[in-house]
N, CA, C and O atoms as CSV, one atom per row, in Angstrom:
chain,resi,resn,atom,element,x,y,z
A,1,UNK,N,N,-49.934,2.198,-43.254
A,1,UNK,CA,C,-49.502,3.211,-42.324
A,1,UNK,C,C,-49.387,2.658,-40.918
A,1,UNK,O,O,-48.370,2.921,-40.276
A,2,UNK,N,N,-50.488,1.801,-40.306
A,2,UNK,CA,C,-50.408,1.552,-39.611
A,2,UNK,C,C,-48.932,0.332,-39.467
A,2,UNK,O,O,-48.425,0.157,-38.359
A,3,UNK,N,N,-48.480,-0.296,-40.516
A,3,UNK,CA,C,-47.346,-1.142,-39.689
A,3,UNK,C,C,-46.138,-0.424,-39.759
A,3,UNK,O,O,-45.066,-0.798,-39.285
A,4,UNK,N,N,-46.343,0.574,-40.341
A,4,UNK,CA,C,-45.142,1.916,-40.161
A,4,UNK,C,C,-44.973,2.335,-38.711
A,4,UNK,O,O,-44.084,2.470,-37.870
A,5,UNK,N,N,-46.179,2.460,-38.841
A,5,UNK,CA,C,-46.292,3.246,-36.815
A,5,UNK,C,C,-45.995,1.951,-36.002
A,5,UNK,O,O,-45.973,2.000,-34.772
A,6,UNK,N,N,-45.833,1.134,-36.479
A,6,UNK,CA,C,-45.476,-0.205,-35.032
A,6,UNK,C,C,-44.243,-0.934,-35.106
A,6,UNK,O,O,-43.636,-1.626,-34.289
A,7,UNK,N,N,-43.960,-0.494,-36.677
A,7,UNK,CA,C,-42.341,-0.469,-36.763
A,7,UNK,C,C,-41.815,0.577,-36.361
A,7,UNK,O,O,-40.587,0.647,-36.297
A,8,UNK,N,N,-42.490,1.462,-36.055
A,8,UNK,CA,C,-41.248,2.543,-35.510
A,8,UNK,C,C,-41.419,2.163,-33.864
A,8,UNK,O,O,-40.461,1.844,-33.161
A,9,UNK,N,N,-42.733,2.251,-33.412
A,9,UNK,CA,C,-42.722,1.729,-32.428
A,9,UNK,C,C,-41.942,0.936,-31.432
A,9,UNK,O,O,-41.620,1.235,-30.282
A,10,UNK,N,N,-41.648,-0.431,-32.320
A,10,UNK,CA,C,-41.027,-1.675,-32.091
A,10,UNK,C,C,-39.615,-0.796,-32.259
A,10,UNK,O,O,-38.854,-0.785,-31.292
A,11,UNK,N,N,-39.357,-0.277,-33.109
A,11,UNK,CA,C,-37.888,0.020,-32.875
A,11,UNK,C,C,-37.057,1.039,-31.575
A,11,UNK,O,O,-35.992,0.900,-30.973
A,12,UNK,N,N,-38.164,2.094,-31.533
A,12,UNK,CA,C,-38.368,2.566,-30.431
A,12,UNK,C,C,-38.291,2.134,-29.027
A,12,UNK,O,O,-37.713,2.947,-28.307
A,13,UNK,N,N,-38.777,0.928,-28.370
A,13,UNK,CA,C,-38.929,0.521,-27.826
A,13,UNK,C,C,-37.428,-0.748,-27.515
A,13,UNK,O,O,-36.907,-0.881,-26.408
A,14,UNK,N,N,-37.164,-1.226,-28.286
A,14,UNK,CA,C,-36.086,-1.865,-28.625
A,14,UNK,C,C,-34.532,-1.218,-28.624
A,14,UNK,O,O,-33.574,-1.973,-28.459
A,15,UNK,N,N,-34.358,0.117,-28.803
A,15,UNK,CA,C,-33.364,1.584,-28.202
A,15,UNK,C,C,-33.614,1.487,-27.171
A,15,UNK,O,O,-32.717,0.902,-26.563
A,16,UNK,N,N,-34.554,1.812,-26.474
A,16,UNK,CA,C,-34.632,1.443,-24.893
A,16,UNK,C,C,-33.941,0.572,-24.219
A,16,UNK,O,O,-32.905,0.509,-23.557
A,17,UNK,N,N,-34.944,-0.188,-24.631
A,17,UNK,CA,C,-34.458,-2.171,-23.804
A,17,UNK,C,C,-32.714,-2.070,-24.124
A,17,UNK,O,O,-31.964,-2.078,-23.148
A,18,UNK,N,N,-32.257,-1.998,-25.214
A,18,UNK,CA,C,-31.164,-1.907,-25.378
A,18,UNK,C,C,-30.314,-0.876,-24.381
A,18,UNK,O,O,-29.593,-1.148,-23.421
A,19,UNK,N,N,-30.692,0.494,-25.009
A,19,UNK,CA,C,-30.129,1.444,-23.663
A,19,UNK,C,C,-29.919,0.800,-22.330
A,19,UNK,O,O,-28.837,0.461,-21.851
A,20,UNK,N,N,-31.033,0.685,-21.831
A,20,UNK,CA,C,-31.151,0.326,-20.791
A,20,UNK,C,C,-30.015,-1.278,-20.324
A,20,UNK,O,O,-29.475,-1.325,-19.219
A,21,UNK,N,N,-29.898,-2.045,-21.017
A,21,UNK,CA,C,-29.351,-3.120,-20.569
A,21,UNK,C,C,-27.801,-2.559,-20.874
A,21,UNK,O,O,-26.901,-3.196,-20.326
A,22,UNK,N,N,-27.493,-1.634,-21.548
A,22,UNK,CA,C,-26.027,-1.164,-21.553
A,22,UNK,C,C,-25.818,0.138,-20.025
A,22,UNK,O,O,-24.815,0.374,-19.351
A,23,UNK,N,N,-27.116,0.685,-19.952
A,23,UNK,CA,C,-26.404,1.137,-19.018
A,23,UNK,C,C,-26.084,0.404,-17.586
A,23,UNK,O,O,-25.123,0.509,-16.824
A,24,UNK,N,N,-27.294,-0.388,-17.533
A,24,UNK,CA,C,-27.034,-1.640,-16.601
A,24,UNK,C,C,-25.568,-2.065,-16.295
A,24,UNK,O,O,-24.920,-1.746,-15.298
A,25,UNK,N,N,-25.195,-2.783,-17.255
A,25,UNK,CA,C,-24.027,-3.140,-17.918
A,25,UNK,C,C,-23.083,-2.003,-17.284
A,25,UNK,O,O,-22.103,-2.199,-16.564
A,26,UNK,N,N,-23.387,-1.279,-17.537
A,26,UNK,CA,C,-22.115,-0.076,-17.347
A,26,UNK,C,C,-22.004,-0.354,-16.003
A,26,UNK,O,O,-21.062,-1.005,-15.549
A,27,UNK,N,N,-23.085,0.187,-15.197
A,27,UNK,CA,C,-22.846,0.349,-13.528
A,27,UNK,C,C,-22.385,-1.053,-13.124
A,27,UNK,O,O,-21.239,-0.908,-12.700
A,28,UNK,N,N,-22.678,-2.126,-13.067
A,28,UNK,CA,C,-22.138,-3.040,-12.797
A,28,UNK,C,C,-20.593,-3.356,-12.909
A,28,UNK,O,O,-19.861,-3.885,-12.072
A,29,UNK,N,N,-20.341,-2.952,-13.991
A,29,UNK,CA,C,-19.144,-2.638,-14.807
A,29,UNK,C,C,-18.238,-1.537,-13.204
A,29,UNK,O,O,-17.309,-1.720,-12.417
A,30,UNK,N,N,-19.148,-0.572,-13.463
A,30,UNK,CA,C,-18.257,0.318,-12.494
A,30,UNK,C,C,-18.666,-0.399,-10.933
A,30,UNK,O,O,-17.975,0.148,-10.074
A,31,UNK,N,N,-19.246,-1.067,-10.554
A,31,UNK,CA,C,-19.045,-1.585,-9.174
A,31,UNK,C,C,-17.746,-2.468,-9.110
A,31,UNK,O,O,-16.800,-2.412,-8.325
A,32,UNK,N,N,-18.063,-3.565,-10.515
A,32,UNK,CA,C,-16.859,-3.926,-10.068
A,32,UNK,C,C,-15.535,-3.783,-10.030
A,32,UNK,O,O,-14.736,-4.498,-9.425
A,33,UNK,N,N,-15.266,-2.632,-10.837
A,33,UNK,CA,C,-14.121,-1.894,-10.884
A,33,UNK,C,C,-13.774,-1.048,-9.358
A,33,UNK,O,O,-12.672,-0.830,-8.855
A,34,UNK,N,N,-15.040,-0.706,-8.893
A,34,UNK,CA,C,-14.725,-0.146,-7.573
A,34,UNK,C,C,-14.332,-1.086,-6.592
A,34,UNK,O,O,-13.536,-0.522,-5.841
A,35,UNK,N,N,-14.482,-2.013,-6.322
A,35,UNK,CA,C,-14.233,-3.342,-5.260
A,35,UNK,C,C,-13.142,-3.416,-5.547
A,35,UNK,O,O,-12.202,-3.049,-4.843
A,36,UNK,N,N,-13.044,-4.140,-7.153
A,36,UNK,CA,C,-11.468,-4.718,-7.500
A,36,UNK,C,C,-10.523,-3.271,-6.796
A,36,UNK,O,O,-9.857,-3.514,-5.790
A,37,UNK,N,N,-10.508,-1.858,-7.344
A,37,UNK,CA,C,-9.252,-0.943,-6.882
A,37,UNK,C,C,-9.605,-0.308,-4.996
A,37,UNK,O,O,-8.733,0.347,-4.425
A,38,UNK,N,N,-10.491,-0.528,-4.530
A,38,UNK,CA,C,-10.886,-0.468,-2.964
A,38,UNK,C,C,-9.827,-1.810,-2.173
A,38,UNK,O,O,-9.518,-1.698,-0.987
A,39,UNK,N,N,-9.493,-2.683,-2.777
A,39,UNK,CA,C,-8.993,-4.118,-2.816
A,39,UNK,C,C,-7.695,-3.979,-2.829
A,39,UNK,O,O,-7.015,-4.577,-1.995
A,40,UNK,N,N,-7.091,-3.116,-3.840
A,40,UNK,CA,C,-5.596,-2.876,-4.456
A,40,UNK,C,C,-5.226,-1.545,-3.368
A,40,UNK,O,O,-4.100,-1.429,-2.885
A,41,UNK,N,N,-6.252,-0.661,-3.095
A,41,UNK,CA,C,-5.732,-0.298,-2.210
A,41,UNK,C,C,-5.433,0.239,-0.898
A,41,UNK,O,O,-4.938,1.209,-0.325
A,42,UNK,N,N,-6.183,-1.288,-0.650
A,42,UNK,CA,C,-6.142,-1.654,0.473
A,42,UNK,C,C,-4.864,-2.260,0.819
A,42,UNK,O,O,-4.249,-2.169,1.881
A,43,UNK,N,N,-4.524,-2.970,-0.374
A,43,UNK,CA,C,-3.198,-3.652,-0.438
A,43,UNK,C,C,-2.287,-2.861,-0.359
A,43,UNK,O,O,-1.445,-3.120,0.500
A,44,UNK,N,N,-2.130,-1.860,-1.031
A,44,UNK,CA,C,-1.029,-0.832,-1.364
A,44,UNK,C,C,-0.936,-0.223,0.090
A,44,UNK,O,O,0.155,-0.104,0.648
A,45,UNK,N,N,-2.185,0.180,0.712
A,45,UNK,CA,C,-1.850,0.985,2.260
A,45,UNK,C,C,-1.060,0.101,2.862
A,45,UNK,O,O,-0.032,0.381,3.477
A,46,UNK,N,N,-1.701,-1.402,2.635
A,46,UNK,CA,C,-0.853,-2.517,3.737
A,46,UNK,C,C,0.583,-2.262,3.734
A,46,UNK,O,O,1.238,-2.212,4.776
A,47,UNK,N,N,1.137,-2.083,2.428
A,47,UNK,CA,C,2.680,-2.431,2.084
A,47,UNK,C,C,3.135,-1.298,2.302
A,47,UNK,O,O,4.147,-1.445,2.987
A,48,UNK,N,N,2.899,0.030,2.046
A,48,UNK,CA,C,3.345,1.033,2.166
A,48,UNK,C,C,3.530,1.095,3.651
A,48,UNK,O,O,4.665,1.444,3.978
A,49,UNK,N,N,2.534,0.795,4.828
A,49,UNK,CA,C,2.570,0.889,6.156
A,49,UNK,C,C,3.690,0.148,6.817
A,49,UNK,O,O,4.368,0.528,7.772
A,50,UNK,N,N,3.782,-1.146,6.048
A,50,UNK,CA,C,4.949,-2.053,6.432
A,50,UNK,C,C,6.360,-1.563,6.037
A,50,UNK,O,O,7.356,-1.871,6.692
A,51,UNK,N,N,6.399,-0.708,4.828
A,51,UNK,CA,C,7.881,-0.110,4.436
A,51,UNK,C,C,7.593,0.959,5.227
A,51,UNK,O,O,8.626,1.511,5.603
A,52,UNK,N,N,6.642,1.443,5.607
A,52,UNK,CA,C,7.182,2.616,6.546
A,52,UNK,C,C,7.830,2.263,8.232
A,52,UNK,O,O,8.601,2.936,8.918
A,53,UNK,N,N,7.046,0.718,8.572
A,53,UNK,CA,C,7.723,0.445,9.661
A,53,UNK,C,C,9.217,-0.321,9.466
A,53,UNK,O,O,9.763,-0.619,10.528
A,54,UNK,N,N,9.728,-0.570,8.588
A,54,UNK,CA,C,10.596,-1.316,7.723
A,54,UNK,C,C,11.708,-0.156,8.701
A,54,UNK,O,O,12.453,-0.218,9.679
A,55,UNK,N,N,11.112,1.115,7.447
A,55,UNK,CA,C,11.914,2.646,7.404
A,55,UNK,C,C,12.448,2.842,9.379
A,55,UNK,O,O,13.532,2.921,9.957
A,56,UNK,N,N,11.319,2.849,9.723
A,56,UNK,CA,C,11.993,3.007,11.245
A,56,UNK,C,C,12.242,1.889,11.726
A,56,UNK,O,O,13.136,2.230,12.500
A,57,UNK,N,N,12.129,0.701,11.879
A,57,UNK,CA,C,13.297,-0.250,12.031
A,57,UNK,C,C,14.747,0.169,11.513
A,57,UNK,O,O,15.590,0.213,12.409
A,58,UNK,N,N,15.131,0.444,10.397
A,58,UNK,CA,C,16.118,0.411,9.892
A,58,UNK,C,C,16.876,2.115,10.865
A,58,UNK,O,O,18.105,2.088,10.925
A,59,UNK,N,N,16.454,2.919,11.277
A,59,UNK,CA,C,16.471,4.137,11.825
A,59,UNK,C,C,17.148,3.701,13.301
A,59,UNK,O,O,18.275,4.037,13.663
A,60,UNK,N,N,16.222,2.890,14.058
A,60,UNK,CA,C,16.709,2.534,15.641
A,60,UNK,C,C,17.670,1.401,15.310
A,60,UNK,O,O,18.438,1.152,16.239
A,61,UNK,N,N,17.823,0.641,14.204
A,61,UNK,CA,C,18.890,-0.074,14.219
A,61,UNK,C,C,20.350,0.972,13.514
A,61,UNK,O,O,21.253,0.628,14.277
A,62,UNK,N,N,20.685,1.514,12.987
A,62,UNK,CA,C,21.437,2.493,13.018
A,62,UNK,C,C,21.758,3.503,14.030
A,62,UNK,O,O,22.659,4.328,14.182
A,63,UNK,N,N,20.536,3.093,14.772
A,63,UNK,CA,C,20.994,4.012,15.822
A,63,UNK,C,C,21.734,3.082,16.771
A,63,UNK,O,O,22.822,3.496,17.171
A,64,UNK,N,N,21.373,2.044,17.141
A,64,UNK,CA,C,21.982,1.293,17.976
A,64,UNK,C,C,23.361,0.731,17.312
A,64,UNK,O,O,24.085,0.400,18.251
A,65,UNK,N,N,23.857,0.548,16.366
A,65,UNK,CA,C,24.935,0.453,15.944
A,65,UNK,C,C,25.910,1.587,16.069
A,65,UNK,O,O,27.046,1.175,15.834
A,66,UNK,N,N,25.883,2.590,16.293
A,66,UNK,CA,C,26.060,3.940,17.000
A,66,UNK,C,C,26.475,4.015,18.127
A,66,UNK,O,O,27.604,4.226,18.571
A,67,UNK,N,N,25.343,3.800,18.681
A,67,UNK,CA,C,25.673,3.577,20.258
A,67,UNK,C,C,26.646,2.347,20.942
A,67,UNK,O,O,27.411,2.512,21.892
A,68,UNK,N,N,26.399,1.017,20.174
A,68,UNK,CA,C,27.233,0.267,20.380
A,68,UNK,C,C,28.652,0.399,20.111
A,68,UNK,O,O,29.404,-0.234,20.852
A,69,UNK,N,N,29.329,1.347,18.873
A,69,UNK,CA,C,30.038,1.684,18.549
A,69,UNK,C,C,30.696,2.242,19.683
A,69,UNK,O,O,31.823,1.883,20.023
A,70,UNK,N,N,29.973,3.182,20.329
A,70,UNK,CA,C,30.606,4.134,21.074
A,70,UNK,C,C,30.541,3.294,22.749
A,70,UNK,O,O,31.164,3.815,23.675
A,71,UNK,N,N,29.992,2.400,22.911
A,71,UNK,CA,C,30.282,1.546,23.951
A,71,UNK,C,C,31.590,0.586,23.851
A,71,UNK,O,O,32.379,0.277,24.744
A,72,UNK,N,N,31.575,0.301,22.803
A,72,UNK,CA,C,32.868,-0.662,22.631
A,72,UNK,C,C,34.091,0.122,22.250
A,72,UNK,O,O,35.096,-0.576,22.112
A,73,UNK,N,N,34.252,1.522,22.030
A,73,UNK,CA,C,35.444,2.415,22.246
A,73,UNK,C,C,35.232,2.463,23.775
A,73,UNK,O,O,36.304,2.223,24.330
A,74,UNK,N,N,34.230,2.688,24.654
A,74,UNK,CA,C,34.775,3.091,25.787
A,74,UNK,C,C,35.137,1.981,26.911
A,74,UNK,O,O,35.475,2.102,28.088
A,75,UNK,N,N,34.939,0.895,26.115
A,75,UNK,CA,C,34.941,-0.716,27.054
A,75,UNK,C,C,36.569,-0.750,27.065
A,75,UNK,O,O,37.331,-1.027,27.991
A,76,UNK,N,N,36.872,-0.334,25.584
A,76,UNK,CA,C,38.865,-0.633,24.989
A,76,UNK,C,C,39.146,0.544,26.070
A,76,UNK,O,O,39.933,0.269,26.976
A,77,UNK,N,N,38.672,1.588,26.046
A,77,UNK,CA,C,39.612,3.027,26.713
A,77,UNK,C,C,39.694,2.288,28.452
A,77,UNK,O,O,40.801,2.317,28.990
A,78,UNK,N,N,38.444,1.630,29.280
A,78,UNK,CA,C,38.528,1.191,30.461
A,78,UNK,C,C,39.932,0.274,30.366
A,78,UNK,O,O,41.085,0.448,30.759
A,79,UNK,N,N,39.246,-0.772,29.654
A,79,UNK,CA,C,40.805,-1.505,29.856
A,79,UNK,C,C,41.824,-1.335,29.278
A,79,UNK,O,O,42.517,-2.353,29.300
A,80,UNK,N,N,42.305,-0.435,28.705
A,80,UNK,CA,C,43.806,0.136,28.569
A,80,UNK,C,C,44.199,0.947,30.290
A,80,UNK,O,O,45.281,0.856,30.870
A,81,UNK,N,N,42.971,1.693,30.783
A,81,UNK,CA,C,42.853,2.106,31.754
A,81,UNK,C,C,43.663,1.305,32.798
A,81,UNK,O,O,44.753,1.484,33.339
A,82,UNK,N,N,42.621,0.266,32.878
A,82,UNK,CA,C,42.929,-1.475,33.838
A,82,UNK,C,C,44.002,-1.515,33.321
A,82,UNK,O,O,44.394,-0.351,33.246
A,83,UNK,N,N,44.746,-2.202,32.897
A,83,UNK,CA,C,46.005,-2.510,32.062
A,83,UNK,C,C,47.057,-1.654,32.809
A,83,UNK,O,O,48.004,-2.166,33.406
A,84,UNK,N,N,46.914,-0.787,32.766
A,84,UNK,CA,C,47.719,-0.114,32.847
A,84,UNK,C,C,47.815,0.539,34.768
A,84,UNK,O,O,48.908,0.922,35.185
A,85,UNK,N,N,46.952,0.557,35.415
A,85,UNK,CA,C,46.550,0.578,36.876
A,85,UNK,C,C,47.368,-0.817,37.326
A,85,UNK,O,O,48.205,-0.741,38.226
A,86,UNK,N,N,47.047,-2.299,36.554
A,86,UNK,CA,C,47.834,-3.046,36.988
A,86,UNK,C,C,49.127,-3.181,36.792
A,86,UNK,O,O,49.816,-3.725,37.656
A,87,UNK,N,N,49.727,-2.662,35.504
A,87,UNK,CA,C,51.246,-2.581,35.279
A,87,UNK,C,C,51.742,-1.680,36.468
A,87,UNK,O,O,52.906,-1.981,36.733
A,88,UNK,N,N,51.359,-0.887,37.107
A,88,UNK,CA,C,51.829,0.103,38.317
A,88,UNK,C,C,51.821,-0.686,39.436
A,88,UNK,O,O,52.647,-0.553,40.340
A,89,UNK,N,N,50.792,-1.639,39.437
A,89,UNK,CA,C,50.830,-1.959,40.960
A,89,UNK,C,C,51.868,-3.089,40.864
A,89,UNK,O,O,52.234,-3.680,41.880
């Protein structure tokens, strides 16, 4: 009887130790899963921040192609202007 009770014991005890080193296992497990995706997105904010300044770059350069547009119609309208002030004189 008695090596009944110390085999259960021993087994008892051995669920534990076991438990225990899996849940170990686990949290570790989940730390490093937390670093590794804290990591990714950190990365991901980076890139996303950069296509968002990308996005307004691309915004003031459309805009200035615009504006230049409309400077270089009114540069042609002056000198047809000129052009034509000197054909009179």
């Amino acid at each position: 009887m008695m090596q009944i009770e110390i085999t259960i014991l021993i087994a008892v005890v051995g669920c534990f130790v076991g438990l225990a080193g899996w849940l170990s296992g686990r949290d570790k497990k989940i730390a490093n899963d937390s670093k590794w995706r804290g990591g990714v997105d950190a990365k991901l904010d980076t890139i996303l921040g950069i296509k968002s300044d990308v996005e307004k770059l691309d915004c003031k350069v459309d805009d200035h192609e615009h504006r230049i547009t409309a400077v270089e119609e009114s540069a042609k309208q002056a000198h047809k202007r000129i052009d034509h002030i000197q054909k009179d004189h």
